[in-house]
Backbone as numpy.savetxt, mean C-alpha at the origin, in Angstrom:
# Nx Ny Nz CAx CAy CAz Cx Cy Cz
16.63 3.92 -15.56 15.78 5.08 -15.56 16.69 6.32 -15.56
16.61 7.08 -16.86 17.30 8.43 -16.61 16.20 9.29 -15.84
17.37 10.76 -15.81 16.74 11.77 -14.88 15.19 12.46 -15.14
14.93 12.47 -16.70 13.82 13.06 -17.48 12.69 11.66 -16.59
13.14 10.46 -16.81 12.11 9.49 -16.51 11.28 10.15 -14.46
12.81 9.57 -14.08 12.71 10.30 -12.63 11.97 11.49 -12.25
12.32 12.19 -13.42 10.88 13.66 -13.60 10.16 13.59 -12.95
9.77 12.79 -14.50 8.30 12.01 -14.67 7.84 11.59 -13.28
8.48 10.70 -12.80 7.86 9.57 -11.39 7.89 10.65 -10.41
8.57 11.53 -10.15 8.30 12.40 -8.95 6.86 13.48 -9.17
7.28 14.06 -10.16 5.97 14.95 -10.37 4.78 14.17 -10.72
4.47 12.86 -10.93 3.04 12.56 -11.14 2.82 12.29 -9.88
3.81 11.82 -8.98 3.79 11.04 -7.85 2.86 12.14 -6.55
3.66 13.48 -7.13 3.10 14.68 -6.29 1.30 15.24 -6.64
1.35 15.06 -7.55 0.35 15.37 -8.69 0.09 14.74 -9.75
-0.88 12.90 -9.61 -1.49 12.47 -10.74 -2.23 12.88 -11.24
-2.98 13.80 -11.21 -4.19 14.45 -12.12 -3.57 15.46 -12.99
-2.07 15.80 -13.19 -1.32 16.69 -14.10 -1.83 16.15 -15.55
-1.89 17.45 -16.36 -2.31 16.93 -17.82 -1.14 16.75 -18.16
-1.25 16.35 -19.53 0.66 15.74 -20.05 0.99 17.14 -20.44
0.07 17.96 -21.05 0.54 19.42 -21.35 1.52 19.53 -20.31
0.48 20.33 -18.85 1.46 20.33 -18.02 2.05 19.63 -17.75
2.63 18.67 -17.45 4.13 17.69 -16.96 4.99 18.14 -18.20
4.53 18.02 -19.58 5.91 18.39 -20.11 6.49 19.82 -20.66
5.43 20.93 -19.56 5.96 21.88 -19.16 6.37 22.41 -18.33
6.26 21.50 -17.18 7.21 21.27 -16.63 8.52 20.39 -16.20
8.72 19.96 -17.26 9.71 19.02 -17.93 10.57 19.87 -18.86
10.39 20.72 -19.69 10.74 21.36 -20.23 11.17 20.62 -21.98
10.55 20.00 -22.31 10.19 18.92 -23.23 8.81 19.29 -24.00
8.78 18.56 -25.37 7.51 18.68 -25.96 6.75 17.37 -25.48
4.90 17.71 -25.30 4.12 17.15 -25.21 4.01 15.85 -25.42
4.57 15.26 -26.75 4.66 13.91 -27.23 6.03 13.90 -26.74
7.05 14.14 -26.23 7.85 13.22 -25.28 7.28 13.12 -23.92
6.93 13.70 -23.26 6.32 13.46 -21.99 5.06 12.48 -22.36
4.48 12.51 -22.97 3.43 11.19 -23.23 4.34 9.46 -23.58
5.22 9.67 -24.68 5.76 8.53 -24.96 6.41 8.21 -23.62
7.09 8.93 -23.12 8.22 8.81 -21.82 6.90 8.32 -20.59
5.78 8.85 -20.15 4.56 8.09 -19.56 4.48 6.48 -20.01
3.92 6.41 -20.90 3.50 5.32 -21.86 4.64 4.06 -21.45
6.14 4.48 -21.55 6.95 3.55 -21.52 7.24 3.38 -20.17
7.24 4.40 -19.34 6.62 4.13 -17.71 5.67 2.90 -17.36
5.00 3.05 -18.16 4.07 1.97 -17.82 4.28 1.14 -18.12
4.40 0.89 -19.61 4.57 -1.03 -19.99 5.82 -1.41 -18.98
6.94 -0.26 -18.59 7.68 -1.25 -18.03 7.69 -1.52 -16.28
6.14 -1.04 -16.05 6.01 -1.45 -14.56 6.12 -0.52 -13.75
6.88 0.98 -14.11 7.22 1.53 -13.18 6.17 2.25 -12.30
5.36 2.46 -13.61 3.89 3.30 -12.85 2.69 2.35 -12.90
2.46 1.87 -12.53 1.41 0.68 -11.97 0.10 1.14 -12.08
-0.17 2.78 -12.02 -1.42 2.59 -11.76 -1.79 4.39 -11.26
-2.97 4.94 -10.88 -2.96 6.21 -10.35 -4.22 6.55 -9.40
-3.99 6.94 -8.13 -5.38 6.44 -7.38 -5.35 7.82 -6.22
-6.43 7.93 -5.53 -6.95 9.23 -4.81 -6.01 9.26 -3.46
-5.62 9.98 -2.61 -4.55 9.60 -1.09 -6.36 9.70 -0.34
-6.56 9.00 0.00 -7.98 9.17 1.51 -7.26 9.31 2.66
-8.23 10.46 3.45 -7.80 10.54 4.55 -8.85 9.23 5.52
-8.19 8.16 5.74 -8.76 7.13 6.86 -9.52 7.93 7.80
-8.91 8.84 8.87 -10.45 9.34 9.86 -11.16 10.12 9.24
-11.33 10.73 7.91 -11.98 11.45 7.28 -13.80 10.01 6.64
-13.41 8.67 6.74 -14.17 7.40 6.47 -14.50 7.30 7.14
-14.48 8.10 9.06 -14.73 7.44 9.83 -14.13 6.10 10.84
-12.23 5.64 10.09 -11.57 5.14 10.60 -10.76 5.89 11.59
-11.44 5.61 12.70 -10.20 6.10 13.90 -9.37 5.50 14.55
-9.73 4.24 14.21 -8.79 3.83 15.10 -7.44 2.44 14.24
-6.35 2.65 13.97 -5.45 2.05 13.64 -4.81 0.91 13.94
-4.14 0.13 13.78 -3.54 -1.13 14.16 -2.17 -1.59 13.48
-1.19 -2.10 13.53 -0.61 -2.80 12.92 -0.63 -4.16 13.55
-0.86 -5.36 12.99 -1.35 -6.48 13.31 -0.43 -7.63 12.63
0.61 -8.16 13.69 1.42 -9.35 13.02 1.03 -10.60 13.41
0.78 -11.75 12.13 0.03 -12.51 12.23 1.45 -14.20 11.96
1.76 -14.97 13.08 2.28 -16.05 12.86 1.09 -17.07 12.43
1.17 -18.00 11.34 0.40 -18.95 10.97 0.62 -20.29 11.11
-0.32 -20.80 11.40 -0.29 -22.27 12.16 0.92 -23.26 10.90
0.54 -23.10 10.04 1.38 -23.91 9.08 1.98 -23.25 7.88
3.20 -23.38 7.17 4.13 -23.04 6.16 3.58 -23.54 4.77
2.39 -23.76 4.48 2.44 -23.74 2.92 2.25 -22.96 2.22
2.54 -23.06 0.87 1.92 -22.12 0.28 0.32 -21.75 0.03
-0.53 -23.31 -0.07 -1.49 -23.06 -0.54 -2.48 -21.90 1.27
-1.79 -22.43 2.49 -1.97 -21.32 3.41 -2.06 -20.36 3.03
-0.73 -19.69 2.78 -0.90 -18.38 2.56 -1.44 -18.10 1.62
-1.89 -18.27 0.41 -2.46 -17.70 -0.29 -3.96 -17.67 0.03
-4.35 -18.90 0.67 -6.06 -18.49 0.94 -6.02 -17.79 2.00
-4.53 -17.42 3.18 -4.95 -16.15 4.10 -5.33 -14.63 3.20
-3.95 -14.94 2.46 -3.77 -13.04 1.73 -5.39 -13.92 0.99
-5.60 -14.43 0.36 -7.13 -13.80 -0.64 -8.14 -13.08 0.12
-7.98 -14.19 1.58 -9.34 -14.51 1.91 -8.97 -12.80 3.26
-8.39 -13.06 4.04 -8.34 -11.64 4.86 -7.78 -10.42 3.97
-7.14 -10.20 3.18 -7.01 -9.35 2.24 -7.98 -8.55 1.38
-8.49 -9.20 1.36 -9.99 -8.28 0.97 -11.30 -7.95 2.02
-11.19 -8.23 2.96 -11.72 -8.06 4.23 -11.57 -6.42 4.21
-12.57 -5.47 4.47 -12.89 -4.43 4.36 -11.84 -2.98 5.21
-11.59 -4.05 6.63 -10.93 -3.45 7.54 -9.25 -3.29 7.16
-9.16 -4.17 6.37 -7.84 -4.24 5.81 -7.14 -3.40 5.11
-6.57 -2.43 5.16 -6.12 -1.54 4.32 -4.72 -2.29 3.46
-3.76 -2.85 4.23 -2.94 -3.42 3.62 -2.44 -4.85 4.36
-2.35 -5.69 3.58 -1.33 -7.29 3.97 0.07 -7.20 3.13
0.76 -7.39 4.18 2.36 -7.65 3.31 2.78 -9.31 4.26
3.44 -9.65 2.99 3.70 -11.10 3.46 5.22 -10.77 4.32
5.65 -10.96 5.23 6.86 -10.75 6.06 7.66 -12.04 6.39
8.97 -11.45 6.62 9.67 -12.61 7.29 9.87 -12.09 8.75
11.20 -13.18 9.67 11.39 -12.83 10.91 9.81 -14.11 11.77
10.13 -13.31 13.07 8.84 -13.52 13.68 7.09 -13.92 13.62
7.04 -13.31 12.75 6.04 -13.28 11.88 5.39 -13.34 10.48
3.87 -14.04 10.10 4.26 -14.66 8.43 3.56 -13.27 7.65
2.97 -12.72 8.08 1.75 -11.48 7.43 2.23 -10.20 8.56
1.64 -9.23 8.11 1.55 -8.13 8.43 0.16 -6.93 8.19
-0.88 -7.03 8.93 -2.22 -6.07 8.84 -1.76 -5.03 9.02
-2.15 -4.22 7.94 -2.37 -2.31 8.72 -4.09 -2.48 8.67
-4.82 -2.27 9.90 -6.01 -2.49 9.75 -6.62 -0.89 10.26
-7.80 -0.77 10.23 -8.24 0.77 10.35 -9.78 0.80 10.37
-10.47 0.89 11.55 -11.65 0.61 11.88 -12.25 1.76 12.48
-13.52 2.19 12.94 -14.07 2.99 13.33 -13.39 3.02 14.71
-13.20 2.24 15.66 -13.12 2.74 17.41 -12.50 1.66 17.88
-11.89 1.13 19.21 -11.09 0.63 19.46 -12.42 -0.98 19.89
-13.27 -0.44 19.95 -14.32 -2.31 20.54 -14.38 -2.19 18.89
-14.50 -1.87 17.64 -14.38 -2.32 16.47 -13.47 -3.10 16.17
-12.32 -2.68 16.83 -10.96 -3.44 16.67 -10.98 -4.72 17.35
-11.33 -4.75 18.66 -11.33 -5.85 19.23 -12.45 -6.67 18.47
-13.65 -6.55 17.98 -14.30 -7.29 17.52 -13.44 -7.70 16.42
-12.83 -7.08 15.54 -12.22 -7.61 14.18 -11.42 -9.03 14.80
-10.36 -8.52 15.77 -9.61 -9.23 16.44 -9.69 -10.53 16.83
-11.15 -10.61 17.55 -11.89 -11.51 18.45 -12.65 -12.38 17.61
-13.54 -12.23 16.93 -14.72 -12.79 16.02 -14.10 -12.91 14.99
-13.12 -12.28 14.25 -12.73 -12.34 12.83 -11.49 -13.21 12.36
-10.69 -12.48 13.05 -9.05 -12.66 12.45 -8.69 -13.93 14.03
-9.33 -14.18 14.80 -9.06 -15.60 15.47 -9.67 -16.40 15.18
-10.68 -16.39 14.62 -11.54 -17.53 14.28 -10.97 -18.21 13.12
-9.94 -17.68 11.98 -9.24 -18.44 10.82 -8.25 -19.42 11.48
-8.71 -20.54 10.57 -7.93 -21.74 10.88 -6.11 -21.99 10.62
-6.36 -20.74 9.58 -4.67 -20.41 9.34 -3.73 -19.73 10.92
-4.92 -19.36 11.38 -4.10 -18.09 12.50 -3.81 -19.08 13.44
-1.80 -19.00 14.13 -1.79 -19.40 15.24 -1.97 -19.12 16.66
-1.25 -17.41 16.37 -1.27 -16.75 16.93 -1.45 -15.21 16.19
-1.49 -13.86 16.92 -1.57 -12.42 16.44 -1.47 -11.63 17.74
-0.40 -10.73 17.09 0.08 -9.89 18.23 -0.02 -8.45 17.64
-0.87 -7.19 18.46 -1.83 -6.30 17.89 -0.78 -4.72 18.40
-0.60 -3.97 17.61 0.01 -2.62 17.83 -0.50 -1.72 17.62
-1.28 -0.78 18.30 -2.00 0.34 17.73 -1.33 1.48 17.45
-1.88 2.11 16.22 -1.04 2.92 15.30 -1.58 4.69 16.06
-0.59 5.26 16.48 -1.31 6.85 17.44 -1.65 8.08 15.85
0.04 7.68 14.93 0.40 8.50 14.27 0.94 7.85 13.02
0.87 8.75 11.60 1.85 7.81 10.66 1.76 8.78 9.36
2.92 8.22 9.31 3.58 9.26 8.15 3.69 8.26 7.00
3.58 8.91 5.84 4.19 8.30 4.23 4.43 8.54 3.77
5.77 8.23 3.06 6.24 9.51 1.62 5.53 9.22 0.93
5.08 10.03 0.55 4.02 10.55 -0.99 5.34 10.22 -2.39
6.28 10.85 -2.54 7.34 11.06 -3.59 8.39 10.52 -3.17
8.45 8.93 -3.90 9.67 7.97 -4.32 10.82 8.51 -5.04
11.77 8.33 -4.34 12.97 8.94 -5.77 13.54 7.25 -5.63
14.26 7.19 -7.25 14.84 6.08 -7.44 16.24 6.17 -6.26
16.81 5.34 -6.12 18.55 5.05 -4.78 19.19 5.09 -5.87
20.33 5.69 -4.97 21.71 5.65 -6.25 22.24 4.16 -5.96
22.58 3.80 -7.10 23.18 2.71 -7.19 25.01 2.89 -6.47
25.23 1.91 -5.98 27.08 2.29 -5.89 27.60 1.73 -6.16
């Protein structure tokens, strides 16, 4: 990825709803390079996709979690019916599969803290995958919005 690409990924990153006009005036480039230079962004993966930032307590989620989940058994076909099946579970904002201590990782985000415990209690113990789950509530949290590529060394 050259620097023109890098542009690209920072300023949409700040602002996806930029027209290509603008990005490739502020690129300092003509229109059809900032489109082709998009375009090839994409087929090659880099830009995946373009979606709204929600503010979670603005839904009515107040209350946060990070939720690490050890699973009773190591297969694969496990994990994949955990991530399908709790992964789309509403409360779920994100599953990342982890190593270490633990096999999953919930960021979960519910209305109030007995919401949480119900998720906890009735939901996410009752799966036959779960051995155990050990629960962290989230006060505060930050995210970079704008990825820059690492220098290589």
């Amino acid at each position: 990825m050259d620097e023109l690409d890098a542009s690209i990924v920072r300023l949409l990153q700040s602002d996806a709803r930029l027209s290509n006009r603008e990005l490739a005036r502020r690129l300092g480039v003509a229109p059809s390079t900032a489109l082709e230079r998009v375009r090839a962004l994409t087929r090659r993966g880099v830009i995946r996709g373009y979606g709204a930032d929600v503010d979670l307590k603005a839904l009515g989620r107040t209350a946060e979690a990070l939720v690490s989940v050890q699973l009773a058994r190591h297969q694969r076909s496990i994990y994949e019916t955990f991530r399908e099946t709790v992964g789309s579970w509403p409360e779920v904002v994100t599953l990342f599969v982890v190593s270490g201590g633990s096999d999953i990782m919930l960021h979960v985000a519910v209305q109030d803290s007995e919401r949480l415990h119900a998720f906890l209690v009735d939901r996410l113990a009752t799966r036959p995958e779960v051995a155990r789950f050990n629960t962290t509530m989230v006060f505060d949290r930050h995210h970079n919005r704008v990825l820059e590529p690492l220098a290589e060394e």
